[in-house]
N, C-alpha and C positions, 0 to 999 in steps of 0.2 A: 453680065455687064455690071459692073460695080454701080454703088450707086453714092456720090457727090453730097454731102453732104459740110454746111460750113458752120457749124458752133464753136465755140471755145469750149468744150466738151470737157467734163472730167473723166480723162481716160486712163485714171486709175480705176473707176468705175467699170466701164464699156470694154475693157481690154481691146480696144482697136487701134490701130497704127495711126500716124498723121505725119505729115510733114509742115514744117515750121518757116514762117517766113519772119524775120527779126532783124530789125536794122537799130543798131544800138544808139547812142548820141553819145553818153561819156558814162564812163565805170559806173555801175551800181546803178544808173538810171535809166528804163526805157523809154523810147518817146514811141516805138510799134510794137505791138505783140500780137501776131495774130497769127490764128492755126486754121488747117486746112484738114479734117477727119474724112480720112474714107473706109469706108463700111457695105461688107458685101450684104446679100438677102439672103445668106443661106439661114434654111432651117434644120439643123438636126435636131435630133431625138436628145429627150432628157434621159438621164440614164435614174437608177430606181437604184437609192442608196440612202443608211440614215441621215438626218438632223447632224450638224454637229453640234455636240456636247460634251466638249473636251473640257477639261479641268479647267481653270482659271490660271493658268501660266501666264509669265511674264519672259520678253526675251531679253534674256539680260545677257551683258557681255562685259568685260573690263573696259572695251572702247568707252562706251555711252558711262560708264559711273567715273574714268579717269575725264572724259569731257563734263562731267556733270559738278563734279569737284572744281575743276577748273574754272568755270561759270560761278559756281557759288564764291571762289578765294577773290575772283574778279566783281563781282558785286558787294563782297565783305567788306571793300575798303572805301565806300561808296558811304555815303549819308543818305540812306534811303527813305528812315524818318522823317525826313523833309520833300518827300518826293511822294506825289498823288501816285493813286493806282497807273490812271493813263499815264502817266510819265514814267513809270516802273514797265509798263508794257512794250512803251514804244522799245528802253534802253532794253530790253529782252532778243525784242525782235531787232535792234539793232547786231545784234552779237551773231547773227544766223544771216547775215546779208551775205552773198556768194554761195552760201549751201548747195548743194546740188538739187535739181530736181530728179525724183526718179517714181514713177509709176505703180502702180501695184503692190504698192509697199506691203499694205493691210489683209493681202489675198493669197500670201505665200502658204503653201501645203494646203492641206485638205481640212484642218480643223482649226477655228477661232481662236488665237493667242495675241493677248496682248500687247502690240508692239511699240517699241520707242524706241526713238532717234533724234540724233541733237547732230546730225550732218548730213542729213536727204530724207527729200521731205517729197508728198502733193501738197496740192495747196489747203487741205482740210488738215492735215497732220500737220502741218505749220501751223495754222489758227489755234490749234487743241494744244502744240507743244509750248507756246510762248505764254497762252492762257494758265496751263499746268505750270510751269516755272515759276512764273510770276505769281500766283496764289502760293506757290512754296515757300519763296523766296520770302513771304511776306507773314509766313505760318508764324507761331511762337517757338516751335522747333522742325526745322524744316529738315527732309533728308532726303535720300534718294527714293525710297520707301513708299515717304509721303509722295515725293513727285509723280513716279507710275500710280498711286494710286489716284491724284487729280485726273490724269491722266485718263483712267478708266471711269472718272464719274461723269467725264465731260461725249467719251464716247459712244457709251450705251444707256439703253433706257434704263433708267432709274437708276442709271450709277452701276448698273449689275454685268457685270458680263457671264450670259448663259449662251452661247453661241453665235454662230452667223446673224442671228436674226433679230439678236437684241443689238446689234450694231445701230446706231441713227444713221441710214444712208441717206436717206432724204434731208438736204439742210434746213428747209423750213421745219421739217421735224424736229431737230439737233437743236435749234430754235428753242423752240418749243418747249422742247422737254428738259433743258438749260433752264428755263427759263421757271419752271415749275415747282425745280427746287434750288433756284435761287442763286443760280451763277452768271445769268446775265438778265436784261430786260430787253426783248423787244420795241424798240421805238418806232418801226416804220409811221405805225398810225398817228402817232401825236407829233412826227412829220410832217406829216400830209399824206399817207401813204392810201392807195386807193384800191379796191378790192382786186384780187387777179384770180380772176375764176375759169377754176380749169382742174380736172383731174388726175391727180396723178399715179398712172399705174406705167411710167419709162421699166421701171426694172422687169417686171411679168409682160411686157408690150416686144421686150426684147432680152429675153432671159438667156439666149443664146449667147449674149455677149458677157453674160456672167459666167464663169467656172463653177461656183460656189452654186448656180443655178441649174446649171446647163446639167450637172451629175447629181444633183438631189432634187429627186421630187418632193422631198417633206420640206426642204427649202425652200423648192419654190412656191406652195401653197402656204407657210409660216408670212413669205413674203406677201402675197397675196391678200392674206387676211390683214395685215399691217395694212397695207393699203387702201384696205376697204374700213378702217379704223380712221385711215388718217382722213378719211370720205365724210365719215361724220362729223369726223370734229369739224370741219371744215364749212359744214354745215348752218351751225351755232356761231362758228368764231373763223371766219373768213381768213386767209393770208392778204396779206394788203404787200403792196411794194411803191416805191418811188419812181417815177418816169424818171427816164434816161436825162431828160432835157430839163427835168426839173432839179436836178441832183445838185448842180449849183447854190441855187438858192439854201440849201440847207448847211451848206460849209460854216457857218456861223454856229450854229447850234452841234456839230461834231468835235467829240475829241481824240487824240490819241489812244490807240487802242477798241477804236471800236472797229467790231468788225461786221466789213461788208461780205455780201452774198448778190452777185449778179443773176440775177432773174433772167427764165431766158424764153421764148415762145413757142419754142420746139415743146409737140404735141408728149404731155405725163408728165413733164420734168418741171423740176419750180427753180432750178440753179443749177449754173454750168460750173461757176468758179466763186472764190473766195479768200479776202485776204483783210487786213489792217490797213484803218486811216492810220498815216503818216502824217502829223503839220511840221512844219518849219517857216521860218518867219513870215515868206512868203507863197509858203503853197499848200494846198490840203491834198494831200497825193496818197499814194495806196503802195502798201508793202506786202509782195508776196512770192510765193515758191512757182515761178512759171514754165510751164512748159516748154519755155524758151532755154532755159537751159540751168538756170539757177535760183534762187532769193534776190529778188530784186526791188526798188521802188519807181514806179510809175508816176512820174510828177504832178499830174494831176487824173485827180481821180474822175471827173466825168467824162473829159476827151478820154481815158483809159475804158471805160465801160461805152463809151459811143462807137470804140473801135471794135468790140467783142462783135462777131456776128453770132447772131440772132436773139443778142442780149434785148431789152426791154428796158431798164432799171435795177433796182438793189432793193435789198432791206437791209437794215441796221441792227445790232446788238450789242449794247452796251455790258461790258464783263462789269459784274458788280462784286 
């Protein structure tokens, strides 16, 4: 008997099915979004296979460099020396509204390469792509080059991509280790942000619903031991997040560009989903790649996290 389960899940993570309920209001805006995951108990066997440790590939195509050209000729004619980071941000993830959403981008084949796209995203490969542009866009000589390589500092620990397991799959980790060397700040706390204690071992709790798990045992003990790292730090320097209800209050002090991460209560996980404050004159809304079907903006950002089931609140990260 399957079993029912209702988060806004990142299932490019989970590799599990859901069905989508979305009632739109007008183009490019949602006023519902909310998903329904179901997820059976089966347990099989891990299969006894190496670590990946594939080279440090990039997947490059003429699509993505003939799109990436394009994007730069369209912000060339733009006065961008007059334009803060956050406003450089939002006009980025502007250019990606309608994109497609599509799953498992990051988990294709058997071995870690580094992937990029600038027309189908999750919602983490959307925050990483517009963040990566945008610090290019803004380089002293900016290329496509540089862009994949933003690209990879922003998704593995320390910048390095050594396989599966240097991935940051935990966002409060991505956080974290963003944060470390100096590509964004965490603000929840000086928020108001309040401790959320809880441990997270989702990915070894349920490694059946990883690939990348499910057939290596060095992965899933790499994963493991990360886990049990992220236990300590946590220790010392707590995760803190914002109530759902308090999220309001803070709209004052957000800008363009920062990106949020929904926290969620479901037991190991510290976030389900993730995307960009949006402002415009009247609203502090949220821009992201939804499992609803495309890049979209959520008019307002707290009725949008109040609707997440089994959301909690956000943390904040300010791209610096």
């Amino acid at each position: 008997m399957p079993q029912v389960i209702k988060p806004f899940l990142l299932s490019a993570l989970l590799g599990i099915s859901f069905s989508d309920y979305f009632i739109p209001n007008f183009k490019n805006i949602d006023q519902r979004d909310r998903i329904i995951v179901t997820a059976t108990n089966t347990q099989p066997e891990r299969k006894t296979s190496p670590p990946n440790s594939s080279p440090n590939l990039s997947t490059d195509s003429a699509k993505d460099r003939i799109e990436y050209q394009r994007l730069m000729q369209l912000f060339g004619d733009r006065q961008l020396s007059k334009s803060s980071f956050s406003e450089v941000l939002q006009a980025v993830a502007d250019q990606f509204i309608g994109a497609s959403y599509r799953e498992r981008l990051l988990d294709k084949g058997d071995t870690e390469k580094l992937f990029v796209s600038f027309t189908e995203f999750d919602c983490v490969l959307f925050v990483e792509t517009v963040l990566a542009f945008s610090r290019n866009l803004l380089a002293a000589n900016p290329s496509y080059e540089k862009f994949a390589q933003n690209i990879q500092e922003v998704r593995y620990a320390d910048g390095k991509l050594d396989g599966y397991c240097s991935r940051l799959h935990y966002f409060s980790e991505w956080i974290r280790d963003n944060q470390k060397r100096g590509i964004v700040s965490d603000r929840t706390q000086e928020l108001g942000g309040i401790p959320l204690r809880k441990s997270l071992n989702f990915m070894t709790s349920h490694w059946q619903k990883y690939p990348r798990l499910k057939n290596s045992e060095a992965n899933y003990q790499c994963i493991l031991a990360m886990e049990k790292r992220m236990e300590l730090e946590m220790r010392s320097q707590p995760l803190r997040y914002i109530p759902s209800h308090q999220i309001h209050s803070i709209y004052p002090s957000l800008k363009s560009g920062d990106i949020i991460a929904v926290v969620t209560d479901i037991k190991g996980l510290d976030t389900t989903h993730t995307g960009l404050v949006y402002l415009t004159p009247k609203n502090t809304s949220f821009i992201h790649a939804s499992p609803s079907g495309h890049v979209k903006i959520a008019p307002d950002l707290q009725r949008y996290v109040e609707r997440v089931d089994h959301a909690i609140g956000i943390m904040v990260a300010r791209p610096i």
